[in-house]
BANURO-463364 format. One record per residue (C-alpha): chain; x, y, z. Coordinates in Angstrom, 1 decimal, decimal comma. Each point is the difference from the previous one (the first is absolute). Last residue first. Example, Ala and Ser with C-alpha at 12.3 -4.5 7.8 and 13.67 -1.06 7.14 Angstrom:
# BANURO-463364
- A / 13,7 / -1,1 / 7,1
- A / -1,4 / -3,4 / 0,7
END
This chain:
# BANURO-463364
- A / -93,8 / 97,7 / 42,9
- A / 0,9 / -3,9 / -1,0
- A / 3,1 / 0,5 / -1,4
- A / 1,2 / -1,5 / -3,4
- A / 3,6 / -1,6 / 0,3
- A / 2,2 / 1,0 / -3,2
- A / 2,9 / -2,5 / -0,2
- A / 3,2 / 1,0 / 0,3
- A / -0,2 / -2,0 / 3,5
- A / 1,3 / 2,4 / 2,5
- A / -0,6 / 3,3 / -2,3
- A / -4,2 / -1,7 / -0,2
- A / -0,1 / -0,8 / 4,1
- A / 1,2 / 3,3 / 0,4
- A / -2,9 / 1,3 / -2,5
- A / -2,2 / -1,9 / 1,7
- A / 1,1 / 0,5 / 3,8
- A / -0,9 / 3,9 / -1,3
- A / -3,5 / -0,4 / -0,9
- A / -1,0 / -2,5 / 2,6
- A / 1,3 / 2,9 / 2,6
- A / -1,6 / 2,4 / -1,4
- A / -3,0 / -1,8 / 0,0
- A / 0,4 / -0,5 / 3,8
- A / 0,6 / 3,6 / 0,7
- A / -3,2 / 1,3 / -1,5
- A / -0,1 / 2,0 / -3,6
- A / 1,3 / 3,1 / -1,2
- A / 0,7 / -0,4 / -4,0
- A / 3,9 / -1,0 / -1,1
- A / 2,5 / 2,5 / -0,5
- A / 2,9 / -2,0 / -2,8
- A / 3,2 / 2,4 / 0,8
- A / 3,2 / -0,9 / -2,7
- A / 1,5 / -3,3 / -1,3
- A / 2,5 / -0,5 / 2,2
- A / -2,8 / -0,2 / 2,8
- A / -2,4 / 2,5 / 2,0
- A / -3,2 / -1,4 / 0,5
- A / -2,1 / 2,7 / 0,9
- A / -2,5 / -0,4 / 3,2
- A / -3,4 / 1,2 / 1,4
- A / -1,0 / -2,2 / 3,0
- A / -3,0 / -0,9 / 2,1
- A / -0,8 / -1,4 / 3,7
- A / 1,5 / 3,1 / 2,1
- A / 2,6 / 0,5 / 1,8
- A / 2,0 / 2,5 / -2,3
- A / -2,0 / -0,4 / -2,9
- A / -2,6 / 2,9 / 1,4
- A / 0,9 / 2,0 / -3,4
- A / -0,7 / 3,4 / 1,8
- A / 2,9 / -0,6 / 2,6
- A / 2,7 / -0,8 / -2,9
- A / 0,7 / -3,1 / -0,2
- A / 0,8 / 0,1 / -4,3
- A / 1,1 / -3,8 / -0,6
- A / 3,0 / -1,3 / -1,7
- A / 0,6 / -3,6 / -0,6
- A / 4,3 / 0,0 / -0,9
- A / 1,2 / -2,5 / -2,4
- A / 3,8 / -1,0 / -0,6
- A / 1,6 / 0,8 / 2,9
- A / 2,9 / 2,2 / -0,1
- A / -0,7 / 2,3 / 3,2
- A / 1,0 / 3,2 / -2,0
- A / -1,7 / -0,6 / -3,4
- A / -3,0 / -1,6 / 1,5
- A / 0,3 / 2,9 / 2,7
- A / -0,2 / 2,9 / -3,0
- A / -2,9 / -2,0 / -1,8
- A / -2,0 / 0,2 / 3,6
- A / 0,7 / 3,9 / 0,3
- A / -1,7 / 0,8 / -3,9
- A / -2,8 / -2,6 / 0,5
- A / -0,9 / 1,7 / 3,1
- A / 0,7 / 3,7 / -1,0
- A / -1,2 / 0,3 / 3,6
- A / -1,4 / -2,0 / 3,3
- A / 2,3 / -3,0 / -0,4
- A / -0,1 / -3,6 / 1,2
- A / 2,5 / -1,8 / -2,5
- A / 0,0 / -3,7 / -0,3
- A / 2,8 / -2,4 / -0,5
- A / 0,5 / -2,8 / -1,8
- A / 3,0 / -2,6 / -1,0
- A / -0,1 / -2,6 / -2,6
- A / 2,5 / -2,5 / -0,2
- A / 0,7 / 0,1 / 3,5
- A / 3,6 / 1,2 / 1,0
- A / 2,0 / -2,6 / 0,9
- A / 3,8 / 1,2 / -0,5
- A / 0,5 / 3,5 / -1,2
- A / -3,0 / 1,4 / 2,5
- A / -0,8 / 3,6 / -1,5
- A / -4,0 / -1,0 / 0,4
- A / 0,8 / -1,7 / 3,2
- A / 1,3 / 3,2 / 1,7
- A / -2,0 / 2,4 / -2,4
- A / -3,6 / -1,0 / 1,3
- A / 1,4 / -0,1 / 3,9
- A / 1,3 / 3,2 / 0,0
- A / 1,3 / -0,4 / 3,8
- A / -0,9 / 2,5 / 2,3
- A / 1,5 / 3,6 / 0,0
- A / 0,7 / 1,4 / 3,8
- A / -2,1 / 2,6 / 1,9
- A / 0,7 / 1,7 / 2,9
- A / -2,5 / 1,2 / 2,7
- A / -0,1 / 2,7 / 2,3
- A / -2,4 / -0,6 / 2,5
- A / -2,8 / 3,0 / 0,0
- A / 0,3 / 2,9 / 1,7
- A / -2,8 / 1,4 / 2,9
- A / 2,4 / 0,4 / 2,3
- A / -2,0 / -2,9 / 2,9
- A / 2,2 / -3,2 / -1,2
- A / -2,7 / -1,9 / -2,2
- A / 0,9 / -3,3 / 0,6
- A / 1,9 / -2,3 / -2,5
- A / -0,6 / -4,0 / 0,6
- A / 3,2 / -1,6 / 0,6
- A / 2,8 / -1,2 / -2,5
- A / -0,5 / 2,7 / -2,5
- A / 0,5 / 0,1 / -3,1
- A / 3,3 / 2,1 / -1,1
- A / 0,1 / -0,6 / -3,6
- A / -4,0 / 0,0 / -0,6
- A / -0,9 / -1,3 / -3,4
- A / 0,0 / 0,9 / -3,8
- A / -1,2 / -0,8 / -3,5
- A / -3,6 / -1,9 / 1,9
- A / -0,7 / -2,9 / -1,8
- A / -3,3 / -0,4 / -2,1
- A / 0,3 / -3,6 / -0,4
- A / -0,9 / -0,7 / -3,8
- A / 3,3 / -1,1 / -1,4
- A / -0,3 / -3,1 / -1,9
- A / 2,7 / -2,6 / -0,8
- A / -0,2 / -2,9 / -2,9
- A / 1,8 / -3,0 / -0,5
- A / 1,3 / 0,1 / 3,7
- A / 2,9 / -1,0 / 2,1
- A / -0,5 / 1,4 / 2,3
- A / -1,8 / -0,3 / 3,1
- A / 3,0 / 0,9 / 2,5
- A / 0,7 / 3,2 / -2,1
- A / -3,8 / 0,8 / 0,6
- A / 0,3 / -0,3 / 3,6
- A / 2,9 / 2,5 / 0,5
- A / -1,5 / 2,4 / -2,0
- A / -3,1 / -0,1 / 2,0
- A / 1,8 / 0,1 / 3,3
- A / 1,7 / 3,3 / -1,2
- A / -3,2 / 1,4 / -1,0
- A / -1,0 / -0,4 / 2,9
- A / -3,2 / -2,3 / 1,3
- A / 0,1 / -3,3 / -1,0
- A / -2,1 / -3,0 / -0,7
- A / 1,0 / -3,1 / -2,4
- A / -3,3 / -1,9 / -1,6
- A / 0,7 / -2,5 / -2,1
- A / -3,4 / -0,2 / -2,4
- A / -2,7 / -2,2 / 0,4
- A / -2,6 / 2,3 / 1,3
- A / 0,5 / 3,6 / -0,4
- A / 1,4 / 2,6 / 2,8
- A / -2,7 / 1,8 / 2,0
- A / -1,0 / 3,6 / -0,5
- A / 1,2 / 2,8 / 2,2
- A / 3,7 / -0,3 / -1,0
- A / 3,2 / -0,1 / 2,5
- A / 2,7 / -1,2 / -2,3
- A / -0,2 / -2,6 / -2,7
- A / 2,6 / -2,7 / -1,9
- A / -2,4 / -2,3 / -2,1
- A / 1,7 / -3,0 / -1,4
- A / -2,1 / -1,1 / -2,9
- A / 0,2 / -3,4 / -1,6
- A / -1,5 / 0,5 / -3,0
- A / -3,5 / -1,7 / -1,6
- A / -2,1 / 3,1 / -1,4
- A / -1,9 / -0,2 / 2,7
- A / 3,3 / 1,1 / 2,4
- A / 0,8 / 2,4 / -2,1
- A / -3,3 / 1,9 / 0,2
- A / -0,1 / -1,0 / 3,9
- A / 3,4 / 2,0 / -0,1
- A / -1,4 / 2,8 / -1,9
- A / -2,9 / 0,2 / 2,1
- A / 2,3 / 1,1 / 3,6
- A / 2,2 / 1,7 / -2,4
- A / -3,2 / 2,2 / -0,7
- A / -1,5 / -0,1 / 3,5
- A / 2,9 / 1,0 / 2,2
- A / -1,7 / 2,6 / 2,0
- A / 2,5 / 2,8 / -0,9
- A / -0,1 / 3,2 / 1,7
- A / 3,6 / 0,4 / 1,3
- A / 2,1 / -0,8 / 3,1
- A / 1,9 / 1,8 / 2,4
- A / 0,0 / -1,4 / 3,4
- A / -0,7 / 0,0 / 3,6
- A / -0,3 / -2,0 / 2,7
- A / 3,3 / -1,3 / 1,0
- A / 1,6 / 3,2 / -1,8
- A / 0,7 / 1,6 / -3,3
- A / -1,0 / -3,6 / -2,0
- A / -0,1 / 0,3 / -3,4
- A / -3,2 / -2,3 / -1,1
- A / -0,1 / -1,5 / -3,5
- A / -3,1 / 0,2 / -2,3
- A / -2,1 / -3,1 / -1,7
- A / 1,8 / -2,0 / -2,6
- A / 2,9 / -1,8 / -1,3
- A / -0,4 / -2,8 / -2,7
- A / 2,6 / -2,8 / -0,8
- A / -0,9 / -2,3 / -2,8
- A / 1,3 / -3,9 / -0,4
- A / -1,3 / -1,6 / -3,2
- A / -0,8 / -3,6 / -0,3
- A / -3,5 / 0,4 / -1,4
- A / 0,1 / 3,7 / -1,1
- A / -2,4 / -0,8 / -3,3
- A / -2,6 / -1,8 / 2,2
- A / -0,9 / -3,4 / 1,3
- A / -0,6 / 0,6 / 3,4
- A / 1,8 / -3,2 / 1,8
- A / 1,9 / 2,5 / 2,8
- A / -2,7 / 2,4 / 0,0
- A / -3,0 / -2,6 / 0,8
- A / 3,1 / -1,4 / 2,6
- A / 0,4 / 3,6 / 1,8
- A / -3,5 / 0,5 / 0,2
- A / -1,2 / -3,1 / 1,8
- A / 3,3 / 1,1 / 2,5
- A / -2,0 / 3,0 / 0,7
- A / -3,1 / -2,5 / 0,3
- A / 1,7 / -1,8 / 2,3
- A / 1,0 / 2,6 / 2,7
- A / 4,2 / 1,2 / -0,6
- A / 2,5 / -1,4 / 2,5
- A / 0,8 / 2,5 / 3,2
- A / 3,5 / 1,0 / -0,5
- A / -0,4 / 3,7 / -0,3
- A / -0,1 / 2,1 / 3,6
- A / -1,3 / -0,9 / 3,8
- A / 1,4 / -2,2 / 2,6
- A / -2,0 / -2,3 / 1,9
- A / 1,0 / -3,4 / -0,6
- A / -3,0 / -1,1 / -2,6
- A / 0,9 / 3,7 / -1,9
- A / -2,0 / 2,9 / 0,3
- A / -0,4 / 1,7 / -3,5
- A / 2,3 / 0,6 / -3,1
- A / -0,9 / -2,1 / -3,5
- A / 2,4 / -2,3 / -1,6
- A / -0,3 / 0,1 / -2,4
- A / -0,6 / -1,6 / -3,4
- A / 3,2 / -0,7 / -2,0
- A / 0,7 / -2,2 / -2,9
- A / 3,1 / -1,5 / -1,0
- A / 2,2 / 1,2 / -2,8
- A / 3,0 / -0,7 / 1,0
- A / 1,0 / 3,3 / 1,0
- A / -2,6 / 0,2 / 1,9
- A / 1,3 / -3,1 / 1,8
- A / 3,3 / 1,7 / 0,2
- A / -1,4 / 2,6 / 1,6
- A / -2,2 / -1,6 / 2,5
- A / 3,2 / -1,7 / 1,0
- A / 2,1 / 3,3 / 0,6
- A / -3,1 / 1,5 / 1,7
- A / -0,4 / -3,2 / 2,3
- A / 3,7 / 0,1 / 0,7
- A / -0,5 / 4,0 / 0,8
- A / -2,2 / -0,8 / 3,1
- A / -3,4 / 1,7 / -1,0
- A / -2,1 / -3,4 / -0,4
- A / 1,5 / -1,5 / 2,9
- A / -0,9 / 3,2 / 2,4
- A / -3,1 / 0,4 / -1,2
- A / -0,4 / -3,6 / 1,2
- A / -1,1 / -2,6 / -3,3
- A / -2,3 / -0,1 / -3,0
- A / 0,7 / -0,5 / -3,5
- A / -2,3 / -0,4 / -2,7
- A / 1,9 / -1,6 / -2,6
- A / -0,6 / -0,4 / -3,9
- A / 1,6 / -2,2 / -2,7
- A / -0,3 / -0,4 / -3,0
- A / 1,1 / -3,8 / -1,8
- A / 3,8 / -0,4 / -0,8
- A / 0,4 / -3,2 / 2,4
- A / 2,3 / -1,5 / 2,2
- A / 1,1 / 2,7 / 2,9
- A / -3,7 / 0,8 / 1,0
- A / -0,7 / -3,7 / 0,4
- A / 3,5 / -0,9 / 1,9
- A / -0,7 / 2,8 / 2,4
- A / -3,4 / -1,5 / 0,5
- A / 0,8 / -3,5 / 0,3
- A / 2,9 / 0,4 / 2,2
- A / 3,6 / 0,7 / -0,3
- A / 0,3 / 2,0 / -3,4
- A / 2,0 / 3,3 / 0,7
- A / -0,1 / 2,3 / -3,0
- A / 1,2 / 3,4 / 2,1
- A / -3,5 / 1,8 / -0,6
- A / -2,0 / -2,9 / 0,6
- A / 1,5 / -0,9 / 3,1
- A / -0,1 / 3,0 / 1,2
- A / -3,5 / 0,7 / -0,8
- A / -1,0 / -3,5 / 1,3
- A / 2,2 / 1,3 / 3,0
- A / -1,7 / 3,5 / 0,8
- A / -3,0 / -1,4 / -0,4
- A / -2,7 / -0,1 / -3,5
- A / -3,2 / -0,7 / 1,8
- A / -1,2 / -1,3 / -2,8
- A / 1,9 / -0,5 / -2,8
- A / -1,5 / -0,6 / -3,4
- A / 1,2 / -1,8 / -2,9
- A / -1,6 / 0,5 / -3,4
- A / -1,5 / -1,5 / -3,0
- A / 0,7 / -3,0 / 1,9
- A / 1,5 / -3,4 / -1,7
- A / 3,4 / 0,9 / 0,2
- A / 0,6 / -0,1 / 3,7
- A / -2,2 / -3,2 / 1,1
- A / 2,0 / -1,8 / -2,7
- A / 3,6 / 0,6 / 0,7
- A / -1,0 / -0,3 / 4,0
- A / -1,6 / -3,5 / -1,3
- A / 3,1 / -1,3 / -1,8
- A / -2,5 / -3,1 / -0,2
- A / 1,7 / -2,3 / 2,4
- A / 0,5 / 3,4 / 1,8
- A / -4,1 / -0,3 / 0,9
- A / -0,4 / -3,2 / 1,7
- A / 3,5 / 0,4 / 1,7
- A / -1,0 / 3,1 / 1,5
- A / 3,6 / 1,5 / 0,6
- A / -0,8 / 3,7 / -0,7
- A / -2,6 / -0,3 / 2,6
- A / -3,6 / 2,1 / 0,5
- A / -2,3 / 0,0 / -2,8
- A / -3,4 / -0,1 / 0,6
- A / -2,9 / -2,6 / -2,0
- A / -2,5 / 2,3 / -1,7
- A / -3,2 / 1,3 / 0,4
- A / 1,3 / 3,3 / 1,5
- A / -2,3 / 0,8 / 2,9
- A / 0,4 / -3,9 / 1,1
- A / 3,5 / -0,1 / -0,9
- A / 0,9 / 3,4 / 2,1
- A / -2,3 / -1,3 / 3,3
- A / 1,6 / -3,4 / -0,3
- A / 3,6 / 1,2 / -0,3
- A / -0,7 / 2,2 / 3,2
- A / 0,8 / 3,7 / 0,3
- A / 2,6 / 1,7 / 2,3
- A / 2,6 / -3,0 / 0,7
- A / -0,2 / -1,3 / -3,6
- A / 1,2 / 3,4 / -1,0
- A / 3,3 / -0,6 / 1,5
- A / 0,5 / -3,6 / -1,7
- A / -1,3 / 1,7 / -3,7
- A / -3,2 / -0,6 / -1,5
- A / -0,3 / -0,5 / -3,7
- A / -3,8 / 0,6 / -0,7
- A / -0,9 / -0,8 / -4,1
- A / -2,9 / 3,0 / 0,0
- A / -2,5 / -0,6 / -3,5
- A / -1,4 / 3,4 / -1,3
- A / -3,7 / 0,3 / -0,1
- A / -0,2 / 3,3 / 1,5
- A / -1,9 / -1,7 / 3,2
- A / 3,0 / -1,6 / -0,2
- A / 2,5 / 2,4 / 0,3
- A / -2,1 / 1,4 / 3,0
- A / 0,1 / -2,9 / 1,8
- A / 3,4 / -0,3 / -0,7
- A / 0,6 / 3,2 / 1,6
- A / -2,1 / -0,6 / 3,0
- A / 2,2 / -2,5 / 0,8
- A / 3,0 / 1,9 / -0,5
- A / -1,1 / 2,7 / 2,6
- A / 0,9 / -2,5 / 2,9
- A / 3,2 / -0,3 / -1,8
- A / 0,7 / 3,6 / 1,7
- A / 1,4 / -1,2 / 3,0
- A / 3,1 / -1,1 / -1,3
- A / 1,1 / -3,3 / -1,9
- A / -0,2 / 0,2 / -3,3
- A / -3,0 / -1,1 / -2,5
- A / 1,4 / -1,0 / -3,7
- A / -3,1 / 0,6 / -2,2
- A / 0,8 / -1,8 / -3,7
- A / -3,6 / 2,2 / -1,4
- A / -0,9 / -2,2 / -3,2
- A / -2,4 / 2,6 / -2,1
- A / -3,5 / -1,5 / -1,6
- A / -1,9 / 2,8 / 0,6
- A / 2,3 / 2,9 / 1,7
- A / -1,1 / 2,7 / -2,4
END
């Protein structure tokens, strides 16, 4: 997929561009060529020797390189890549990026050209939480730049949480999905998945019985069909896709939160089995068992609807919304009521009933629920669901049917 590609890699400065060298080797051995623009920062974490002998090319360092800006050479070095990559992506490339600031060679890069771009940031948890980041993330999002990570573990400095930039072949991912040539090329689609825990105390929490496998698939299914995915989960048992932007959360209330912040979107899809209510009066402290014998009393509050929020949004509401419908009865009969009720325009409904095994498990029955009436398709696994029903998405998007490769 990568054969013949021109990877512009822009390496910031963090600890991270360490990992950048083995990502060009790995866009090579892919046969893609790497053009290395190093900025000053990254120059004091890898060499420029070290990065143009992996590369095979000359790097890129100043915006005032006489040689080069004879020739208009930042103009150049810009619009000659199939894409630009960023990596690490810091806190002030992405600032810089986001607010169109152009005083160095790779600020100037990302701000002169109309070629894809895709950053892999990677900073302190507490950097890459601070609500500037957020608001320039955002923006860049908004854009239509490319998002992969970052991922959570222990950071250079100690702490612990999301910030650490995505491994290589992650980022490998990310770039085969960002030049796939497919019928969502272009195309921005939100996903939810995977449950949503309801915290009652410190250590406790209501939750459900989803492992997140379908939206987990649907999203790689979008991904391979060439869109830019951002994929907003809670707590699932499976692992997130590769090349997608992963956002993690845990409430419902943090979910809806997070996909607001993603859109806009060409295309939304509902599959996060989020719980309808939480506990009111949580607890600050873990609850011990008081010696009576009675349980704590708890009160329960309503969470956000999520699926009808964005659905009845009158100013940027995807063009096509979708939802799904868990039931356990009169399933195609319940999930035609919430289409009507939620206002979305398809809802996936599936029987989970404790017989069926599709609640956790690695196959799925659905109907298609659309304007046009209920469509049941066979039982089949998750994955060729999923392939299924990014096809007919990518076929409404486009107007174009897409065939699916199920």
């Amino acid at each position: 997929m990568l054969a013949g590609k021109r990877i512009l890699l822009v390496i910031g400065g963090g600890i991270a561009a360490y990992k950048a060298l083995d990502l060009i080797r790995r866009l090579r051995e892919r046969g893609a060529a790497v053009t290395p623009v190093l900025t000053r920062a990254g120059a004091e974490f890898v060499t420029p020797l070290s990065v143009s002998a992996l590369a095979g090319e000359k790097v890129h360092e100043h915006l005032f390189d006489l040689t080069q800006e004879a020739e208009m050479g930042h103009i150049q070095l810009s619009r000659v890549a199939d894409l630009i990559v960023v990596a690490p992506a810091t806190a002030d490339l992405m600032a810089k990026a986001a607010q169109g600031r152009a005083d160095d060679l790779a600020s100037t890069l990302l701000l002169a050209t109309d070629t894809p771009v895709l950053l892999a940031p990677a900073m302190n948890v507490r950097m890459w939480s601070h609500p500037a980041t957020q608001r320039n993330l955002a923006v860049l999002r908004g854009d239509g730049v490319r998002i992969v990570g970052p991922n959570e573990g222990e950071m250079a400095c100690g702490e612990y949480g999301p910030g650490r930039m995505s491994e290589p072949l992650e980022i490998v991912a990310a770039i085969e999905g960002a030049l796939a040539d497919g019928p969502l090329n272009g195309r921005h689609v939100l996903v939810t998945s995977g449950p949503t825990h309801e915290p009652i105390d410190p250590v406790r929490y209501i939750a459900n019985r989803s492992s997140g496998a379908q939206g987990t698939a649907l999203a790689a299914a979008l991904r391979d069909l060439g869109a830019r995915v951002t994929f907003v989960t809670g707590p699932a048992s499976v692992p997130p896709p590769e090349g997608v932007a992963v956002v993690r959360v845990e409430t419902a209330a943090q979910m809806l939160a997070a996909v607001t912040a993603a859109l806009p979107a060409d295309a939304a899809v509902f599959a996060a089995a989020v719980a309808d209510w939480r506990v009111a009066n949580a607890a600050g402290q873990k609850m011990k068992k008081d010696g009576t014998g009675q349980p704590p009393a708890l009160s329960f509050a309503e969470n956000p609807d999520i699926l009808a929020t964005i659905a009845r949004m009158a100013e940027g509401r995807p063009g096509l919304v979708v939802g799904f419908a868990a039931e356990t009865e009169r399933v195609v009969e319940h999930a035609t009521a919430k289409r009507a009720r939620k206002g979305c325009d398809w809802i996936v409904a599936n029987d989970v009933s404790p017989e069926t095994g599709i609640m956790g498990g690695s196959e799925n029955a659905v109907t298609l629920i659309t304007d046009q009436g209920a469509e049941s398709w066979p039982r089949m696994g998750k994955d060729a669901v999923a392939r299924q029903l990014a096809a007919r998405i990518a076929g409404q998007l486009t107007g174009q049917p897409v065939a699916s490769t199920a």
